[in-house]
N, C-alpha and C positions, 0 to 999 in steps of 0.2 A: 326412590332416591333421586339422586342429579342423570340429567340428561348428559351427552359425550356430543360437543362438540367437534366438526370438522373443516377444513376450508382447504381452498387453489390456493396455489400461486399468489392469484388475485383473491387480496384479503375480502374481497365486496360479495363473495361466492361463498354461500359456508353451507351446511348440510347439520342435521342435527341426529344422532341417535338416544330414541328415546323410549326403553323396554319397558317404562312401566306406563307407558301413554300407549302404546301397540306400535312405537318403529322400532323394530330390532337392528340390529348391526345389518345386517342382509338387505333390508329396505332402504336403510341411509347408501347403502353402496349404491343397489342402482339405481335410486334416485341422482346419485351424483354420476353414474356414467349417461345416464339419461341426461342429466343437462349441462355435465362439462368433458362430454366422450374427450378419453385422451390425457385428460389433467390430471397431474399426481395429487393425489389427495394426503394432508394431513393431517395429523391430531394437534388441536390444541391445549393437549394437557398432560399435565406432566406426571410421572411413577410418584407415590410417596412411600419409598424404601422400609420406613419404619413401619408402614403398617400390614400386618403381618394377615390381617382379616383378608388383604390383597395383593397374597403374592401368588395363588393358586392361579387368579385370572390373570395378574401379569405374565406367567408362565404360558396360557394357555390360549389366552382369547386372541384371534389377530388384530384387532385394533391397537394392540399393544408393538403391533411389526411394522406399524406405520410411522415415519420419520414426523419426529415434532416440528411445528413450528408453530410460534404465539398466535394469538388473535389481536391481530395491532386495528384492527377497525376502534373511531370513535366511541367505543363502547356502545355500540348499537347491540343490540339484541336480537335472537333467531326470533322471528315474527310469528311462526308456528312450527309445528313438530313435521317440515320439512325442510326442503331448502329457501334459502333465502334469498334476493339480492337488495343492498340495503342502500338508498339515499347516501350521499355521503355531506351532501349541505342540510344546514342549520342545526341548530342544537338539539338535543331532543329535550322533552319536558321533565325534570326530574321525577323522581319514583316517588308516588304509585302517580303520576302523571295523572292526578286528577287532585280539585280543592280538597283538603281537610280542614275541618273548623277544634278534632281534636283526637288523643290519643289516650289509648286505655290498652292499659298491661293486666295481664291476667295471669293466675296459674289455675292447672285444671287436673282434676284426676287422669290418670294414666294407668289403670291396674287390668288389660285388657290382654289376651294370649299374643304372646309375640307372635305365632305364625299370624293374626291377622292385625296388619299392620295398622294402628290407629292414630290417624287423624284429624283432625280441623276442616282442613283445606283439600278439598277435593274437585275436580274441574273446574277449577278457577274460582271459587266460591270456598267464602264461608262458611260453617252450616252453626247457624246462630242459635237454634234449636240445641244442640249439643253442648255447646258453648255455656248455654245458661245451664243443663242440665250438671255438667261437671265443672262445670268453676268452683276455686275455693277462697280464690281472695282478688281485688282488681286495683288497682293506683292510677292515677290518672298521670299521666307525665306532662310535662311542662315544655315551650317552645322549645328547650336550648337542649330537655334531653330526649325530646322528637326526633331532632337534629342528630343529637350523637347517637339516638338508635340508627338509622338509617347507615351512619357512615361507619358505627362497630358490624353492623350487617352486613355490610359489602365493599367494605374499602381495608381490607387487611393487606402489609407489603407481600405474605405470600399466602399462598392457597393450601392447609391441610386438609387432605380427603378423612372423613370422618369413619367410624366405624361400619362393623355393617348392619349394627341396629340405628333403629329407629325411633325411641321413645320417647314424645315430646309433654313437655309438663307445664309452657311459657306461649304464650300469646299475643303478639301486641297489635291494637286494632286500628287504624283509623277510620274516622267517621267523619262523612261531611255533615253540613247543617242540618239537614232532614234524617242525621241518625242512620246514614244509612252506609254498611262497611263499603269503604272506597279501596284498602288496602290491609293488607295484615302479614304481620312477619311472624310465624311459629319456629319456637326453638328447644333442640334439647340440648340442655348438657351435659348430660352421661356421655351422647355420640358422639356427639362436635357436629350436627350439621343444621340448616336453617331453611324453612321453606319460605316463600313469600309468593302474595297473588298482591298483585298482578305478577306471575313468576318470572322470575331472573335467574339464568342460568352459570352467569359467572360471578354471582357474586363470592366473597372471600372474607372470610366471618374474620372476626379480631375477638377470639376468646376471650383474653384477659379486659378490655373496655364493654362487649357484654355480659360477661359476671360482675364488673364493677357496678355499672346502671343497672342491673337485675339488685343487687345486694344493695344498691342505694335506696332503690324503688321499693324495697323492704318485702320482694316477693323472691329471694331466695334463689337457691341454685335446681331446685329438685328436690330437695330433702331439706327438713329445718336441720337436719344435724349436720349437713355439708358446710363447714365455717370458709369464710372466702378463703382466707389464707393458705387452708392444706387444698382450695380449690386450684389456687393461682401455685400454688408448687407445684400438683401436679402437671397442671400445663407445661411447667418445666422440666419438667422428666419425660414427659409424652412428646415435645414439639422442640426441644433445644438440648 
C-alpha cells in the first residue's frame, strides 16, 4: 500500500514510513531523531473517518498521536524510503520525468489469492513478462488523454484513503521510442487506490475523471457488468 509521510517544522526535512519496502514506523522515528534530535515531528496526513477498514489503526497505531501538519513543500518528493532533504530551486520535471513517445492502457486478469498481494509493479519496475501474460485488452490513449490520465492520477482537491484490499485489473504504460516502459500508473477500482513508478507518494486519485477515461478508453471499470453510472453513484455514497 501507500507509504506515511513525515516532516519538521522545516517543511525541507521529511522522513518516510514505509512497511511494505522494510521501514516500519520505528525506523522512520529514529531516523528522524538521528538527523533532526529535538524536532517535533509530524504527520502529513490526514484520518478518513468514513473508512471503517481504518479505525482499529487509527485507535491503535501511534503515528496517529502525532499532531498533523500539511506537506506545503513544492511537491517534491521523498527521494527514497528515508529521510530527505529537498532542493527548493527550480522546477522539477514532470512525471514520469523522462520522454514518452506513447501511452497504452491495459486491463489484466486479477483472480490470484488475496493473502498474496498481486501486482505489476514491483521495485520500481514493470514486469512486462506478466503483463503480456494476463492482459485482456489494451487502447492506446491519445496526447490530451495522456494528459488527463496523469492529472486524474494525482491532482484530486482531496485525498480518500482507499480500502484495505488491493486488486488492481488497469494498467497504463508509457513507453519511450525504443518501446521501452519509462512510467506506468496501475489502478484498482474496487479499492480506490493507484500505484505508479516512477512512485509518487502523494498523489490524490480523482475517481470520478478516472472511471470516465477508463470507460471512454472502452476498457471498463473491473467488470464488463460495472456500468459507469451506478459506478459514479457509488462514489457518492462512499466519498460525499
Amino acid at each position: 500500500m501507500r507509504g506515511y509521510l513525515y516532516r519538521t517544522a522545516d517543511p525541507e526535512v521529511a522522513f518516510l514510513e514505509y512497511p511494505f519496502k522494510g521501514v516500519p514506523y520505528e525506523s522512520m522515528l529514529a531516523r528522524s531523531h538521528d538527523t533532526a534530535p529535538g524536532a517535533e515531528l509530524f504527520r502529513t496526513f490526514e484520518k478518513d473517518r468514513w473508512n471503517y477498514y481504518r479505525w482499529h489503526d487509527y485507535a491503535t497505531h501511534p503515528r496517529w498521536r502525532l499532531p498533523y501538519l500539511a506537506d506545503d513543500r513544492h511537491r517534491a518528493e521523498p527521494s527514497d524510503a528515508g529521510n530527505s532533504r529537498h532542493a527548493s530551486s527550480g522546477a522539477a520535471k514532470p512525471w514520469p520525468g523522462a520522454t514518452f513517445t506513447r501511452v497504452v492502457g491495459y486491463t489484466f486478469l486479477n483472480e490470484h489469492p488475496r493473502e498474496d498481494e498481486f501486482t505489476l509493479l514491483r521495485d520500481e519496475k514493470l514486469n512486462e513478462a506478466q503483463l503480456k501474460q494476463f492482459k485482456t485488452a489494451e487502447m492506446p490513449l491519445n496526447a490530451a488523454q495522456a494528459s488527463r490520465l496523469v492529472i486524474a492520477a494525482s491532482s484530486a482537491p482531496v485525498f480518500h484513503r482507499g480500502a484495505a484490499c488491493y486488486e488492481p485489473r488497469h494498467i497504463f504504460v508509457f513507453y519511450d521510442g525504443a518501446n521501452k516502459p519509462v512510467g506506468a500508473i496501475e489502478v484498482c477500482f474496487r479499492c480506490h487506490w493507484v500505484r505508479a513508478i516512477p512512485e509518487q507518494e502523494n498523489w490524490k486519485p480523482d475517481w470520478v475523471a478516472l472511471a470516465k477515461l477508463s470507460w471512454e478508453l472502452g476498457l471498463g471499470l473491473g467488470s464488463p457488468k460495472v456500468p459507469l453510472d451506478w459506478y459514479l453513484d457509488q462514489l457518492k455514497l462512499i466519498y460525499h
